[in-house]
C-alpha atoms as a printed R data frame, in Angstrom:
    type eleno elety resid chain resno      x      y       z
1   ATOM     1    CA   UNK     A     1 -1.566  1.359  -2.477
2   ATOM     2    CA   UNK     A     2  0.367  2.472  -5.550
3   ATOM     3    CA   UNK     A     3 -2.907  2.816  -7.494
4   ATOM     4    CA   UNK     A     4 -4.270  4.961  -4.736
5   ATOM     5    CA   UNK     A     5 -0.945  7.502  -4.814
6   ATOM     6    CA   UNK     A     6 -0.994  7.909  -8.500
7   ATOM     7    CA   UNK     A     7 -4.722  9.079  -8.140
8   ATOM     8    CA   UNK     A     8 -3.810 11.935  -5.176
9   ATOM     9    CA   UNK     A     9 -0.519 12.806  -7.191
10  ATOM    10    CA   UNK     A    10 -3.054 12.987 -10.815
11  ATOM    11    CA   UNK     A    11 -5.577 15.064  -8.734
12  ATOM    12    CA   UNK     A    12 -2.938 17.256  -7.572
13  ATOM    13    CA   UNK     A    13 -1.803 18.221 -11.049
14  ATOM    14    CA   UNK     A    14 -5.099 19.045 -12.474
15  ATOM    15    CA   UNK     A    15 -5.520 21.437  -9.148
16  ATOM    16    CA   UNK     A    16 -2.131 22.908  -9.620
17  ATOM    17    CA   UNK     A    17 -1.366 26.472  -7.660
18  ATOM    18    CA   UNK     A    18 -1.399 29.695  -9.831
19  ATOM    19    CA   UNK     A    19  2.502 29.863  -8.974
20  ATOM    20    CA   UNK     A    20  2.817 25.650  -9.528
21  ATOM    21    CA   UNK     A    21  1.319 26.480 -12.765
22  ATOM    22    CA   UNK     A    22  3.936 29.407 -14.090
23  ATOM    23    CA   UNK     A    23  6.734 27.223 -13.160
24  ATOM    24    CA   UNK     A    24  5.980 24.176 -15.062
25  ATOM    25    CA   UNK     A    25  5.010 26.346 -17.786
26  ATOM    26    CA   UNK     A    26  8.930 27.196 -17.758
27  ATOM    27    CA   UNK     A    27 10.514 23.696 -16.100
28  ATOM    28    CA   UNK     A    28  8.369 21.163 -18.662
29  ATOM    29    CA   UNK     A    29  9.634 19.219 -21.765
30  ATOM    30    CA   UNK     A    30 13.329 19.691 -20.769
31  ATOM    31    CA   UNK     A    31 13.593 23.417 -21.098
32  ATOM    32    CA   UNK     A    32 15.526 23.831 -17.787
33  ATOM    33    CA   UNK     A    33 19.320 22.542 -19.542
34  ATOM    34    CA   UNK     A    34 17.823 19.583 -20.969
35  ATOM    35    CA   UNK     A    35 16.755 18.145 -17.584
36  ATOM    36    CA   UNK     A    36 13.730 16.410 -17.457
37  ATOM    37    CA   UNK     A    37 11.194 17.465 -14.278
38  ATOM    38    CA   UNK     A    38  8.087 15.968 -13.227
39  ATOM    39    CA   UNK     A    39  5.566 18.064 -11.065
40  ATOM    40    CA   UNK     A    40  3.309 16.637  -8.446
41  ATOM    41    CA   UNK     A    41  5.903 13.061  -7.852
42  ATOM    42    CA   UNK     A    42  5.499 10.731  -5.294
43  ATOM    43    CA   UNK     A    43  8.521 10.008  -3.130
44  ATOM    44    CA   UNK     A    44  8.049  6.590  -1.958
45  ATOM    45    CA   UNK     A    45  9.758  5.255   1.513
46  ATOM    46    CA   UNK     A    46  9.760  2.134   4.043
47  ATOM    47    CA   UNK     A    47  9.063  3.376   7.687
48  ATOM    48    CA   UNK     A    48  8.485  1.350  10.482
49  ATOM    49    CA   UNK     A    49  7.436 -1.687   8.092
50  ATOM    50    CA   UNK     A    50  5.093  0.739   6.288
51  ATOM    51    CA   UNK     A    51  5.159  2.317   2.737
52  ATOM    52    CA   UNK     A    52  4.889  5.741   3.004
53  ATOM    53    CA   UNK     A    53  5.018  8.617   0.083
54  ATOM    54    CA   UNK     A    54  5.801 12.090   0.314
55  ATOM    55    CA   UNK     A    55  4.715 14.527  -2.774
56  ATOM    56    CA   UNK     A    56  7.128 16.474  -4.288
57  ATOM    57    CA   UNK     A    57  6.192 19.608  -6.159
58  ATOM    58    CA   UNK     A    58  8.407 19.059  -8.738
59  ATOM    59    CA   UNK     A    59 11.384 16.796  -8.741
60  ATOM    60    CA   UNK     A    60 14.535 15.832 -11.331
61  ATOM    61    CA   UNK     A    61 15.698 12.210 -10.229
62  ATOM    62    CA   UNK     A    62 18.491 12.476 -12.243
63  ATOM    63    CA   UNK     A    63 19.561 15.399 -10.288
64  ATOM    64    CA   UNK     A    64 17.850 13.966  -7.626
65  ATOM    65    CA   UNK     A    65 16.398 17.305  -6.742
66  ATOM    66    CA   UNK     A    66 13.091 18.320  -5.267
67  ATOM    67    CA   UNK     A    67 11.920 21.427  -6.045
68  ATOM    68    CA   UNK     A    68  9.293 22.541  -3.198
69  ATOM    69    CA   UNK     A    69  7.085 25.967  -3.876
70  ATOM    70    CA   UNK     A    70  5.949 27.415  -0.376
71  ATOM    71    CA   UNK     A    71  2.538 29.016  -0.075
72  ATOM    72    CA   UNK     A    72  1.393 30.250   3.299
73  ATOM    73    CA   UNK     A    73  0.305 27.034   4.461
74  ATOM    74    CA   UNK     A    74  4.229 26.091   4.954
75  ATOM    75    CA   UNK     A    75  4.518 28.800   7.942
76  ATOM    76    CA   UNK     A    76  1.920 26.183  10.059
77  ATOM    77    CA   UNK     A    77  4.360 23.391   9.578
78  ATOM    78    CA   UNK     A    78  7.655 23.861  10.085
79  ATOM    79    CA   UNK     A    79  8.391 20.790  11.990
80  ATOM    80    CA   UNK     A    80  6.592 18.492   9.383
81  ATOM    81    CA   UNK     A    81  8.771 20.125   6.389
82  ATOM    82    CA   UNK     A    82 12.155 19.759   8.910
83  ATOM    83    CA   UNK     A    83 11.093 16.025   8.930
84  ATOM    84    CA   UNK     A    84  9.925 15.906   5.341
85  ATOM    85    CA   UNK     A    85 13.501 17.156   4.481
86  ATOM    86    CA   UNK     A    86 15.355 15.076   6.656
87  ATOM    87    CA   UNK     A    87 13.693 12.182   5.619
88  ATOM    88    CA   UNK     A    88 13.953 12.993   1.181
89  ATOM    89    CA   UNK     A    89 17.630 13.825   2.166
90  ATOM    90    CA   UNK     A    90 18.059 10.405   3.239
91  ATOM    91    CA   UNK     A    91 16.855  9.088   0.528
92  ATOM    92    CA   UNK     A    92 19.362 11.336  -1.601
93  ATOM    93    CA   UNK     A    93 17.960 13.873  -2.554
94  ATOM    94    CA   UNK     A    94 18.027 17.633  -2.575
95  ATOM    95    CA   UNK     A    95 15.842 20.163  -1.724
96  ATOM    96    CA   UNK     A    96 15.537 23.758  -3.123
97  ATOM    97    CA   UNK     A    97 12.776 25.392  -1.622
98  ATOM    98    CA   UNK     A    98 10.730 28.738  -3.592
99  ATOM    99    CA   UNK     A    99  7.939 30.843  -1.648
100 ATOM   100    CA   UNK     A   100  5.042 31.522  -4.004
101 ATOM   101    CA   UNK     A   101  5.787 35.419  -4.332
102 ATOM   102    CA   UNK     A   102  9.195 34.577  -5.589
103 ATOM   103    CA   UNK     A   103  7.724 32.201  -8.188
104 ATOM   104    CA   UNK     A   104  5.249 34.556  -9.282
105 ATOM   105    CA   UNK     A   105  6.815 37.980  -9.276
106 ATOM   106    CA   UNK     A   106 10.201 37.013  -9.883
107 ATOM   107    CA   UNK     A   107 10.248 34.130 -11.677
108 ATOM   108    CA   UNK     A   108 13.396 34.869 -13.966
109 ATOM   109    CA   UNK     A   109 15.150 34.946 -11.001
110 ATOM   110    CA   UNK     A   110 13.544 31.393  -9.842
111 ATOM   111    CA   UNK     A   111 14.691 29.674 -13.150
112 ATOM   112    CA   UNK     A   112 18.393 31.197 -13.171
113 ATOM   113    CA   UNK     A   113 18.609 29.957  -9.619
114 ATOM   114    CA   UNK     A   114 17.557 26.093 -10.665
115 ATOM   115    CA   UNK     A   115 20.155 26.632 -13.784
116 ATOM   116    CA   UNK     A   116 22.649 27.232 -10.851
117 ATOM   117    CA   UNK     A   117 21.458 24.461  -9.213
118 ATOM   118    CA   UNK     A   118 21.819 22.076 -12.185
119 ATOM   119    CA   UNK     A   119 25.045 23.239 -13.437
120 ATOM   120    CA   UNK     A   120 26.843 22.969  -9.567
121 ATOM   121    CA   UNK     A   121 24.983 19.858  -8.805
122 ATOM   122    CA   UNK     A   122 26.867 19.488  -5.544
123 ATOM   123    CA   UNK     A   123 25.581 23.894  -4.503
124 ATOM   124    CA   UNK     A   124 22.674 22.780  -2.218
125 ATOM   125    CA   UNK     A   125 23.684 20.902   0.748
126 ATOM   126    CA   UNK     A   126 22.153 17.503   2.059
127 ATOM   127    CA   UNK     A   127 19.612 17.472   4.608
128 ATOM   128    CA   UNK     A   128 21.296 15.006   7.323
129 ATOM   129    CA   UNK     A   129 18.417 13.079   9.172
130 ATOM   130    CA   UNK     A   130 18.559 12.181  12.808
131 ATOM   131    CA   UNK     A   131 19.575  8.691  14.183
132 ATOM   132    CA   UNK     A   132 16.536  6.563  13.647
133 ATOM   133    CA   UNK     A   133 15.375  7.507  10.380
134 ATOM   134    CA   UNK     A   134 16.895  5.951   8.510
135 ATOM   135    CA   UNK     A   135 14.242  4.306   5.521
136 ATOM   136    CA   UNK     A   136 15.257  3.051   2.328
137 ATOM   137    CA   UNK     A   137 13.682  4.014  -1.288
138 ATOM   138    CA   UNK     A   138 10.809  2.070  -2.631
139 ATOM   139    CA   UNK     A   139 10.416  1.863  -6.224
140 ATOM   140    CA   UNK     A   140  7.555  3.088  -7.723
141 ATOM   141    CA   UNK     A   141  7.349  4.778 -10.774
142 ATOM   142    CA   UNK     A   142  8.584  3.376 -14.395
143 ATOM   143    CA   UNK     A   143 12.103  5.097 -14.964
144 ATOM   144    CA   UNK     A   144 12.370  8.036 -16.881
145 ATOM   145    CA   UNK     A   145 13.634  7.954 -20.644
């Protein structure tokens, strides 16, 4: 199974959106305050006995921040990214969520924003799931350096 989400995550990254592309240009090799971001990272959790993985566009664990871009496809599922979120938020992390138009026309804007973010690590509030969801993290990817 772990074989088979590194594949989807690799194909994801080679088929990267034009506004997934101009951020990493700007969020790779620690340029964002020395914080190192991965694009295209699976989220790995337990539920109901199963292992389950969630893709983040990009996502700082030491920050333990997600970084989602929105492209249209986001307005035909709200209730699968209010789950999505609950779910990564009990797991620890954050979310800061981007639309595509923001990324691409006002991208300065975008990056000042995750500088925020990274300076006042506790601006962006956690996504409290509902009774019953709770899951636990599965490891799954070598830790960072």
């Amino acid at each position: 199974m772990k074989e088979d989400i590194r594949v989807i995550c690799r194909r994801f990254r080679k088929n990267q959106t034009k506004a997934e592309k101009s951020l990493w240009k700007l969020v790779r090799n620690r340029q964002i305050d020395g914080f190192k971001i991965l694009r295209q990272y699976p989220i790995g959790f337990e539920w109901n006995k199963q292992i389950r993985f969630f893709i983040a566009d990009f996502c700082c664990h030491k920050m333990k921040l997600v970084i989602e871009i929105d492209g249209g496809i986001h307005e035909n599922q709200k209730d699968y990214d209010k789950m999505r979120e609950q779910i990564i938020g009990q797991l620890g992390y954050r979310i800061i969520r981007f639309s595509n138009d923001e990324v691409l026309y006002h991208i300065e804007d975008v990056i000042e924003k995750l500088k925020n973010t990274f300076i006042r690590n506790n601006s962006l509030p956690f996504y409290v799931g509902e009774k019953g969801l709770a899951c636990r993290v599965v490891a799954l990817a070598k830790t960072e350096g």
